[in-house]
C-alpha positions, -999 to 999 in steps of 0.1 A, spaced: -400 -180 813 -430 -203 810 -439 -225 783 -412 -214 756 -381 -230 782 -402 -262 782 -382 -290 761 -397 -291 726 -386 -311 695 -365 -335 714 -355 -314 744 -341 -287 722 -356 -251 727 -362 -234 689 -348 -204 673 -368 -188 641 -342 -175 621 -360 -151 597 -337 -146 560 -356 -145 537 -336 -145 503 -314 -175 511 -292 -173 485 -274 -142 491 -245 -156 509 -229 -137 535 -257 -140 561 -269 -176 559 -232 -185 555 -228 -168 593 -256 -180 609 -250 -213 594 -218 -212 614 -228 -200 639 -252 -232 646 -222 -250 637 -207 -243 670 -239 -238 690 -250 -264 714 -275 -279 693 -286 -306 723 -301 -274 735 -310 -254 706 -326 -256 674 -327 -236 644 -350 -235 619 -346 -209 588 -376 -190 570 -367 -182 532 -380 -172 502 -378 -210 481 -351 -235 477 -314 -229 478 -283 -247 488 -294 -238 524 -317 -266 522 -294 -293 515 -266 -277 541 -292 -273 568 -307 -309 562 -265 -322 563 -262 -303 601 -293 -313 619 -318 -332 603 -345 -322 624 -337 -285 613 -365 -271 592 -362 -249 561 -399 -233 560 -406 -217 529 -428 -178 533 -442 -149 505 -419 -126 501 -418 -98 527 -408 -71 500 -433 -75 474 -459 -97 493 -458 -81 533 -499 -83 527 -499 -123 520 -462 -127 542 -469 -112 577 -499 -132 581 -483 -166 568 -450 -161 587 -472 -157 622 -490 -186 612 -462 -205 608 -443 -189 642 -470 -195 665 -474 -234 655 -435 -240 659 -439 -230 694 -404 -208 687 -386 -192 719 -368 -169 700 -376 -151 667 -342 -134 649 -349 -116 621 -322 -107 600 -339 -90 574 -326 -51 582 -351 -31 572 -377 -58 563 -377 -68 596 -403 -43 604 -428 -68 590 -412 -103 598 -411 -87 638 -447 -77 634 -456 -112 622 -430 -126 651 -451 -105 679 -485 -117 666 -475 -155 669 -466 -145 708 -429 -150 703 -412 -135 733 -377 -124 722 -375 -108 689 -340 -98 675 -336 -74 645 -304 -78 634 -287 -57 613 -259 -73 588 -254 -44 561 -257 -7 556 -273 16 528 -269 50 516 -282 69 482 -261 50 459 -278 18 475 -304 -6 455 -341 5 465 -328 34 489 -362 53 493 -381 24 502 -351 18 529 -354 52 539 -387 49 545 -390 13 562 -363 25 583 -374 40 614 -400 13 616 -378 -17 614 -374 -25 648 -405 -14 662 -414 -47 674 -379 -60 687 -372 -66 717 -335 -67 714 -315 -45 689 -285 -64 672 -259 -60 647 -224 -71 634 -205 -38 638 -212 -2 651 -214 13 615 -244 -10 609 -257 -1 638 -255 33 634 -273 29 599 -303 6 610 -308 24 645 -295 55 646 -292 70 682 -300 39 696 -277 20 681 -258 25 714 -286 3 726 -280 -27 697 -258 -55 709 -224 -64 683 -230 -104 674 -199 -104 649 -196 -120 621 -171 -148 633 -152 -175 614 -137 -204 626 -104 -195 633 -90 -230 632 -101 -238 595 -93 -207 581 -54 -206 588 -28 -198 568 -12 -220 547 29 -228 540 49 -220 512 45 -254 496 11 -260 504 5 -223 484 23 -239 454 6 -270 454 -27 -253 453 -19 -229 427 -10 -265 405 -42 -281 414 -64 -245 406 -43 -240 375 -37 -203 389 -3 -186 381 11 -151 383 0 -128 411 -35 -138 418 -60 -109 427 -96 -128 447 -131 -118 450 -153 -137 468 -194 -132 473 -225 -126 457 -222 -114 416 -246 -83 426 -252 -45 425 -241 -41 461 -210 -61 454 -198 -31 420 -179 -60 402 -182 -46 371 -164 -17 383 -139 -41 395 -132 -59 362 -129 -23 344 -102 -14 368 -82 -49 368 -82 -42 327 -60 -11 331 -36 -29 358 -35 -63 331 -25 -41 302 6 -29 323 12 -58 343 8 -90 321 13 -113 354 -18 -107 370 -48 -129 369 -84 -120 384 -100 -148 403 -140 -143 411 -158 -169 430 -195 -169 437 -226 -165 414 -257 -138 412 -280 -120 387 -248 -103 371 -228 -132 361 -239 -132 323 -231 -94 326 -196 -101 343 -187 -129 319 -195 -104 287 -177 -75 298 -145 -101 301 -150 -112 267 -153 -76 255 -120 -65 272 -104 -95 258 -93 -108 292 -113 -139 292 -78 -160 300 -71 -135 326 -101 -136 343 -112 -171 362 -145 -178 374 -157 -202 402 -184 -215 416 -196 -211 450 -179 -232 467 -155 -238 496 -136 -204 499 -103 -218 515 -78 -235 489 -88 -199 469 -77 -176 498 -47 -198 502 -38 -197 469 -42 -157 462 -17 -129 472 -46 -102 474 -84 -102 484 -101 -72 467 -138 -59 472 -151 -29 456 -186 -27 472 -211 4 470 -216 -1 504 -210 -30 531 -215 -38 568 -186 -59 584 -184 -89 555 -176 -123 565 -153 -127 535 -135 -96 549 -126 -119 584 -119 -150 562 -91 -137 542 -72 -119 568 -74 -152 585 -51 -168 561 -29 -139 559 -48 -120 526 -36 -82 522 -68 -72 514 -77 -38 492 -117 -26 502 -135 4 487 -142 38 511 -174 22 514 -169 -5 532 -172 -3 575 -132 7 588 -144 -24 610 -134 -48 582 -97 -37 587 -94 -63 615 -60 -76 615 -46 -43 602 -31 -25 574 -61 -33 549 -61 -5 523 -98 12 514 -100 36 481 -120 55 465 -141 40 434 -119 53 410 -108 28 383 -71 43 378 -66 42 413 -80 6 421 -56 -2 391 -20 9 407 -32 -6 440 -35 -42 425 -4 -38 403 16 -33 435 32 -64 451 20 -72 490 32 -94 514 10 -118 531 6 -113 568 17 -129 597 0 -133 633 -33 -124 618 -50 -154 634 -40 -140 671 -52 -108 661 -87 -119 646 -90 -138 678 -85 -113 701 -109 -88 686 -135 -116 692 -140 -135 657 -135 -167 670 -169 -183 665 -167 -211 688 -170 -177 717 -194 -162 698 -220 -189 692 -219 -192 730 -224 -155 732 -253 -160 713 -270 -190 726 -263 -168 761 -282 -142 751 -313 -159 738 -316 -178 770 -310 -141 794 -337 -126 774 -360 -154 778 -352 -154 817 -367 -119 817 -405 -130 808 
């Protein structure tokens, strides 16, 4: 074990979690709960990005001792990045280096085994195929990306399969977990009340994540304008921000659904997903998405493109389609219950963070016991 399971920064061991672009949501927001529910008199985390975000301020808020360390950017700068980020490893004295960079992680692992780090995770959060943003430099980084791990990790199989191919079978499944005791479903007067306070009426359709490329939104808002024109009681609620939003907010204007189509800012999730009678996402292509476990939580039918893992149907009966605007269109005129007993069933397929963070923390310190 030597020196790494000697108490550091106030007893606490320290966990590198490489993410580079912090403010692409889904994956800070997991690990961020995650080491909401680890045992941080043992463990520390401390995040490498690419600049400021609202991870700074959230981090800071958690642990104060936690340390946002700012790096080049392993995309564009790998040259200037690898040599920074080992710097900066090897001076934190870091146990554990997790990189959650998918295919960049070939150079934030390289930069993790020349600072001496001992257990080096590439984790693997989201898949890609041709239709995917920057697919040949994916392709190429692929088979290289975990070259330097130690431990191969992922939140479902089908991103496993994507990052590791036949030894994916080797990658261990940290899901993307939730806390199942916040996200609950609410009564039938506490839907009502929220619907008053968010000035939200009719049947409420709900995206929630980053306004992006991956996430096909404009697709999205296309489609919903064919289901408005036939069914005047629907209303399109998108919350979340990204390069796109200009782009999202024009296309509303030029279908003239600008009343019918509400944005919000990132935020809280909850009093939306309680409020809403359908979670939608249309993405090119998707992992297991935290949102996906969040709105099933409170009892969200939820509607998923074909390109999106089958994983994400975790509480059952989630419909996934084809991109084809016409068809997304009759799917969100339909009415749909909400669903009962999906807590139980999120739980017992294991997204009940408070297990999972001790999973985790479980796993850093068997690895470490193997030096």
């Amino acid at each position: 074990m030597g020196r790494f399971l000697l108490p550091c920064g106030n007893g606490r061991l320290r966990a590198a979690q490489i993410v580079g672009n912090a403010k692409l949501g889904g994956v800070v927001s997991s690990i961020l709960n995650y080491y909401s529910h680890i045992d941080r008199t043992r463990w520390r985390f401390d995040f490498f990005t690419y600049g400021p975000s609202s991870l700074d301020e959230k981090l800071k808020e958690l642990d104060s001792e936690a340390r946002v360390v700012y790096i080049p950017r392993l995309d564009t700068q790998f040259y200037k990045a690898v040599p920074q980020l080992a710097k900066q490893l090897k001076s934190g004295e870091y146990a554990v280096a997790h990189s959650h960079m998918t295919t960049l992680s070939v150079f934030a692992l390289r930069a993790a085994k020349k600072a001496g780090i001992p257990v080096r995770i590439c984790h693997a959060h989201s898949t890609f195929d041709r239709t995917s943003d920057h697919f040949l430099v994916k392709s190429i980084l692929r088979p290289f990306a975990a070259r330097d791990a130690t431990v191969l990790a992922a939140c479902g199989e089908l991103a496993a399969k994507n990052l590791y191919g036949k030894r994916a079978d080797k990658a261990i499944v940290l899901k993307n977990a939730i806390d199942l005791e916040k996200f609950s479903p609410a009564s039938l007067q506490e839907r009502e009340n929220l619907r008053e306070q968010l000035h939200l009426h009719g049947r409420i359709l709900l995206f929630v994540g980053r306004f992006e490329y991956q996430k096909n939104l404009l697709f999205l808002l296309d489609a919903f304008a064919l289901a408005a024109k036939r069914t005047p009681s629907l209303q399109l609620v998108l919350m979340g921000d990204g390069s796109q939003k200009q782009a999202l907010l024009d296309r509303a204007s030029e279908l003239d659904l600008s009343t019918r189509i509400r944005f919000f800012r990132p935020g809280d999730p909850l009093p939306l997903y309680r409020a809403a009678d359908v979670f939608v996402l249309p993405s090119r292509y998707e992992g297991m998405p935290v949102v996906a476990a969040e709105a099933q939580a409170t009892g969200l039918p939820c509607l998923f493109s074909d390109r999106v893992s089958r994983e994400a149907d975790i509480a059952g009966g989630s419909l996934f389609l084809p991109l084809n605007e016409e068809e997304w269109a009759k799917q969100m005129e339909m009415p749909r219950e909400r669903r009962t007993g999906s807590t139980e069933k999120l739980r017992e397929a294991g997204y009940d963070i408070r297990l999972q963070a001790l999973q985790l923390t479980q796993l850093y310190e068997r690895e470490l016991k193997k030096i």
